[in-house]
VEXZA-724719 format. One record per residue (C-alpha): residue number from 1; residue in one letter; x, y, z. Coordinates in steps of 0.001 Angstrom, whole numbers, always signed. Example, Ala and Ser with C-alpha at 12.3 -4.5 7.8 and 13.67 -1.06 7.14 Angstrom:
<rolos>
ROLO   i aa      xx      yy      zz
ROLO   1  A  +12300   -4500   +7800
ROLO   2  S  +13670   -1060   +7140
</rolos>
This chain:
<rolos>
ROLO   i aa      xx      yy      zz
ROLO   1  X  +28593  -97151  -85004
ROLO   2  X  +30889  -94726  -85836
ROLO   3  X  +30241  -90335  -84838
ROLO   4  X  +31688  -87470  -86198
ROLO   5  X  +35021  -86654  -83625
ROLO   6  X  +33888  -82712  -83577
ROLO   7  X  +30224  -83963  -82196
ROLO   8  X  +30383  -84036  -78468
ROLO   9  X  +29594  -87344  -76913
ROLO  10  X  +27354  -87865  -74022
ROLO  11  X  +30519  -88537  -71658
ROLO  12  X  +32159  -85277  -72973
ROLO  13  X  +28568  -83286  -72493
ROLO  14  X  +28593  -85114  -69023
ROLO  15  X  +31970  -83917  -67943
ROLO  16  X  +31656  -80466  -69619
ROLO  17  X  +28918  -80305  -67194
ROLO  18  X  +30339  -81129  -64013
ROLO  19  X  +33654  -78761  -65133
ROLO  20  X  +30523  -76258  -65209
ROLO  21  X  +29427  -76869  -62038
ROLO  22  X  +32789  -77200  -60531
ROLO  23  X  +33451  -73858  -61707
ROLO  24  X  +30056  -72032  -60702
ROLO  25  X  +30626  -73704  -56954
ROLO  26  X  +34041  -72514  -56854
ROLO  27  X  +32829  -68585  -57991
ROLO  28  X  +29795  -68911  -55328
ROLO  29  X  +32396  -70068  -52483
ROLO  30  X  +34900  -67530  -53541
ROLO  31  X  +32019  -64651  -53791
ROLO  32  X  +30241  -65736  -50472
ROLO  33  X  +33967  -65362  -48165
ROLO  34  X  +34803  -62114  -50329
ROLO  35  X  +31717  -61126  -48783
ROLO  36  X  +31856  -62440  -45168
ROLO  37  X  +35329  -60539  -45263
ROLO  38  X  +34003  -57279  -46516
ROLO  39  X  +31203  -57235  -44206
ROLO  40  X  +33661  -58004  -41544
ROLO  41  X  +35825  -55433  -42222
ROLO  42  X  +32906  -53174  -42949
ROLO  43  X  +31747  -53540  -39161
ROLO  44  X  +35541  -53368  -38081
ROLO  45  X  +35869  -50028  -39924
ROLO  46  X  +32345  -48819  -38403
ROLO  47  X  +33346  -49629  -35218
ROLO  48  X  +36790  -47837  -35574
ROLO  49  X  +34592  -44490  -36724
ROLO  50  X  +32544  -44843  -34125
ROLO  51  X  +35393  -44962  -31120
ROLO  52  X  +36958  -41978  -32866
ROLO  53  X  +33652  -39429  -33102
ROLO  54  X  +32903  -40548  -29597
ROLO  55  X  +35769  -40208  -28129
ROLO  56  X  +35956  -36355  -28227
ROLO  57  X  +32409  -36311  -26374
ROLO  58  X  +33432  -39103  -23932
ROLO  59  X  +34706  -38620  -20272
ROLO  60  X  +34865  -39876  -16902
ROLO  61  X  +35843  -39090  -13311
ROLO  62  X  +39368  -40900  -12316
ROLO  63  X  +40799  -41163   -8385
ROLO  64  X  +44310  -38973   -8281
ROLO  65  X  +44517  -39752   -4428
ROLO  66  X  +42727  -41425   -1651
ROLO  67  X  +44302  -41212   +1994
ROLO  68  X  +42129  -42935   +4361
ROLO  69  X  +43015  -43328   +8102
ROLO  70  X  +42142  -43971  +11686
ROLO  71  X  +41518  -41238  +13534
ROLO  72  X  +40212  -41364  +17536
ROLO  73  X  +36519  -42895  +16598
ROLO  74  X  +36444  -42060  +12928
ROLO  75  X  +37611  -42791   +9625
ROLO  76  X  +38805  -39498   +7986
ROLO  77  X  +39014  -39489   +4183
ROLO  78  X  +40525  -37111   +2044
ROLO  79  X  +40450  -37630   -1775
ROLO  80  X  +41307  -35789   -5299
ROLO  81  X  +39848  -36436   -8166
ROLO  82  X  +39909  -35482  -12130
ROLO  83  X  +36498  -35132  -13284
ROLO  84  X  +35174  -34443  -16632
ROLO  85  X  +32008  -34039  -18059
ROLO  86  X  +31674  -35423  -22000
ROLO  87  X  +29925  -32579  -24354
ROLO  88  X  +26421  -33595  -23849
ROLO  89  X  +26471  -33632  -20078
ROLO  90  X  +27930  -30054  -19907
ROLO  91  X  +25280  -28626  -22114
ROLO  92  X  +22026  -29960  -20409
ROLO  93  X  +24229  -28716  -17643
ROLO  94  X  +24502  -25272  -19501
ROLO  95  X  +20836  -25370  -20615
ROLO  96  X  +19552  -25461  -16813
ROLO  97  X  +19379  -29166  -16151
ROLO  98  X  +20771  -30312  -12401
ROLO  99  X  +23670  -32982  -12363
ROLO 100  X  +24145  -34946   -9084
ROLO 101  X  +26856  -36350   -7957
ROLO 102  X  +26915  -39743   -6037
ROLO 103  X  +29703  -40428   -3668
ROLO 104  X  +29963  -44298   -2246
ROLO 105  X  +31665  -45023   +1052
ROLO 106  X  +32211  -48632   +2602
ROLO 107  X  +35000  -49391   +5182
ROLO 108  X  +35467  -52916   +5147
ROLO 109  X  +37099  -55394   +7476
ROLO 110  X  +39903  -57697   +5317
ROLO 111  X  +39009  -61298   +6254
ROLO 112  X  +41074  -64075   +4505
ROLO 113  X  +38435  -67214   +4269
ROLO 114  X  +35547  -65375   +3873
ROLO 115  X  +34240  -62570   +2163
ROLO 116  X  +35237  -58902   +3374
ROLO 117  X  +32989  -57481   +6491
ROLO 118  X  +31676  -54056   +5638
ROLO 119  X  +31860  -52210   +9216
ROLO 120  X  +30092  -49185   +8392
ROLO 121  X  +28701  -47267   +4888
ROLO 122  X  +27756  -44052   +3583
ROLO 123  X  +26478  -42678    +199
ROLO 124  X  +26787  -38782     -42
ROLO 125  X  +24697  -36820   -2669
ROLO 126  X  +26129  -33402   -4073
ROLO 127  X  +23789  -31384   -7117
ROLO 128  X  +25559  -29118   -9385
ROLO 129  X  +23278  -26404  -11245
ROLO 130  X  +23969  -23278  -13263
ROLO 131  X  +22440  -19976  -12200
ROLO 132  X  +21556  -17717  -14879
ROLO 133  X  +21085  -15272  -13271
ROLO 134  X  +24689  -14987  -11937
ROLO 135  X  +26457  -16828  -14731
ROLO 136  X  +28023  -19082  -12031
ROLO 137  X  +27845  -22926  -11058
ROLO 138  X  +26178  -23875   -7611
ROLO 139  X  +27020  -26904   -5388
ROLO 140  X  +24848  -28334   -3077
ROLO 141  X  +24531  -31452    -837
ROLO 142  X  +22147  -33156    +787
ROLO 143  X  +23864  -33432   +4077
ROLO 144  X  +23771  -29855   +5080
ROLO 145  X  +21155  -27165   +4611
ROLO 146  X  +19708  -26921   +1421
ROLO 147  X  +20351  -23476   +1015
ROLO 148  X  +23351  -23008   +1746
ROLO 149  X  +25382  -23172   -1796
ROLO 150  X  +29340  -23188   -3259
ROLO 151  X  +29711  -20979   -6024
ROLO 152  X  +32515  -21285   -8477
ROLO 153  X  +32672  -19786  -11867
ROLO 154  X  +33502  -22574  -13830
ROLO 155  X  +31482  -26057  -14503
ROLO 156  X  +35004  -27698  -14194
ROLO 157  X  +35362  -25957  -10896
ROLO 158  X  +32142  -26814   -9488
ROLO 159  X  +32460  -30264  -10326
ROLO 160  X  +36205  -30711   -8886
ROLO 161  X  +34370  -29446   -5798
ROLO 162  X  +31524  -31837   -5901
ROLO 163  X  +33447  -34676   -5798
ROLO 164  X  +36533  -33763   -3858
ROLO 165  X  +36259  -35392    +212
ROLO 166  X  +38568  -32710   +2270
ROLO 167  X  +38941  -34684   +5410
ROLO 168  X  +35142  -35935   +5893
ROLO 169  X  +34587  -37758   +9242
ROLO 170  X  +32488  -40928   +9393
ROLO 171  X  +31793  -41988  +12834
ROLO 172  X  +32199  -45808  +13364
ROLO 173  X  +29416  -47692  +14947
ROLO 174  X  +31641  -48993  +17813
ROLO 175  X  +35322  -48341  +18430
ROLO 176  X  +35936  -51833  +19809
ROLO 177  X  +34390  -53013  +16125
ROLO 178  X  +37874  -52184  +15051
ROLO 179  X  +40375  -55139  +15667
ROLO 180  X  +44081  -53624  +15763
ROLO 181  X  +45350  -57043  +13975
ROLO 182  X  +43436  -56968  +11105
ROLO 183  X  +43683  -54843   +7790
ROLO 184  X  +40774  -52575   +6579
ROLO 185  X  +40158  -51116   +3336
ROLO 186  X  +38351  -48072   +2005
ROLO 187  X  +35472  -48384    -976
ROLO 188  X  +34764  -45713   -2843
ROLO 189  X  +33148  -44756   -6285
ROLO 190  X  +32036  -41335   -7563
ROLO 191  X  +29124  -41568  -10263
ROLO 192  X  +26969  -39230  -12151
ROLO 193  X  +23348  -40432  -11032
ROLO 194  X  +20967  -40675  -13747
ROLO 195  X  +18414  -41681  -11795
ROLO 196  X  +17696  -38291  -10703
ROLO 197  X  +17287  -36293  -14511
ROLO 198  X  +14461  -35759  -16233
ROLO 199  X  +12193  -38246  -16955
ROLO 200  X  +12425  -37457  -20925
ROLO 201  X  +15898  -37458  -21019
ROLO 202  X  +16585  -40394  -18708
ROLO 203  X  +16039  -43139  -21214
ROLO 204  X  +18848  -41652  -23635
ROLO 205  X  +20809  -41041  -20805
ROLO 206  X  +20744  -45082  -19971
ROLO 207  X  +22286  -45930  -23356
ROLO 208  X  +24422  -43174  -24295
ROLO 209  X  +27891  -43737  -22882
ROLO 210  X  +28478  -39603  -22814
ROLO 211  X  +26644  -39834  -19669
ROLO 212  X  +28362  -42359  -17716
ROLO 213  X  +30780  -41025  -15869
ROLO 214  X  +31939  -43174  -12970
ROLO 215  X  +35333  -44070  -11334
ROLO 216  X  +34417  -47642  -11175
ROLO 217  X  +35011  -49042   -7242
ROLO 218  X  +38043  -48096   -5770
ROLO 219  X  +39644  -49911   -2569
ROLO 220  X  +42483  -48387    -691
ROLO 221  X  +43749  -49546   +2915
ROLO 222  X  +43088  -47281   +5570
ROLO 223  X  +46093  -46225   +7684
ROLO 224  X  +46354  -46004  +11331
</rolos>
């Protein structure tokens, strides 16, 4: 039997339909990766913002210098540091709230085939708090009386202080622990403890990077 040419046939209505569907896939696959992309750049772009607000509130305590050396029966460290506090850690500062400082000390022994003998260790603990009253900063530490304060004018000042090592002694355990052949190195790290704030602002503190300031560890080889 013969059928009108302008009727469709069923093999023309079949492959009209599969051009269809070829065409619908190929708009889903294009739409789906136009997507993926523009999410991905959307989170590349968010993450961009993000660095830039934070980074004005953001700061950190860096080592300038770190001399380390035998001296008699102790190790006598001087160091100098730049230290910073980000936006938010200067006001709570500012609004009555004590910062401590943590100062970690490990002299180590350099051994080749196995890991590095720590001879003796030290942490040091100084508080910085603003007075009122007085309009200046106070520095305290726990290894001498507790009331007996620094006072500087400045929360930059008082900080610089805090940190700073001008010539501290450690004792060593035993002289004859320290072996004129080998080398021996110096850990430190400087850190803004925020184990020791207030309990309701702790938690923030944890996940907020304005609050970690920290040199990170730092090794340099004591000199004889």
């Amino acid at each position: 039997f013969l059928h009108d040419d302008a009727t469709p046939g069923l093999g023309d209505r079949f492959q009209d339909g599969l051009d269809v569907e070829r065409f619908q896939g190929r708009h889903i696959d294009h739409f789906g990766r136009d997507a993926f992309l523009g999410e991905g750049l959307a989170g590349l772009l968010a993450c961009v913002v993000f660095a830039i607000i934070t980074r004005g509130a953001w700061a950190d305590f860096v080592v300038r210098e770190v001399d380390a050396r035998f001296v008699d029966d102790a190790l006598t460290i001087t160091t100098a540091l730049d230290m910073n506090l980000s936006a938010r850690s200067e006001e709570a500062l500012n609004k009555g709230i004590p910062l401590d400082v943590v100062i970690d000390l490990a002299l180590l022994e350099d051994r080749r085939l196995l890991w590095d003998r720590v001879v003796t260790d030290r942490t040091l603990h100084r508080r910085i708090q603003y007075h009122a009253l007085s309009g200046q900063y106070l520095v305290s530490s726990a290894d001498v009386d507790a009331d007996e304060f620094a006072r500087f004018p400045t929360a930059q000042a008082a900080l610089t202080y805090a940190g700073a090592l001008n010539e501290l002694d450690i004792r060593l355990p035993k002289k004859k622990d320290i072996d004129p052949g080998r080398r021996y190195w110096l850990r430190l790290r400087v850190q803004l403890d925020i184990e020791t704030l207030p309990s309701p602002l702790r938690p923030l503190a944890y996940v907020t990077p304005a609050w970690h300031h920290n040199t990170g560890w730092i090794r340099r080889e004591v000199q004889r």
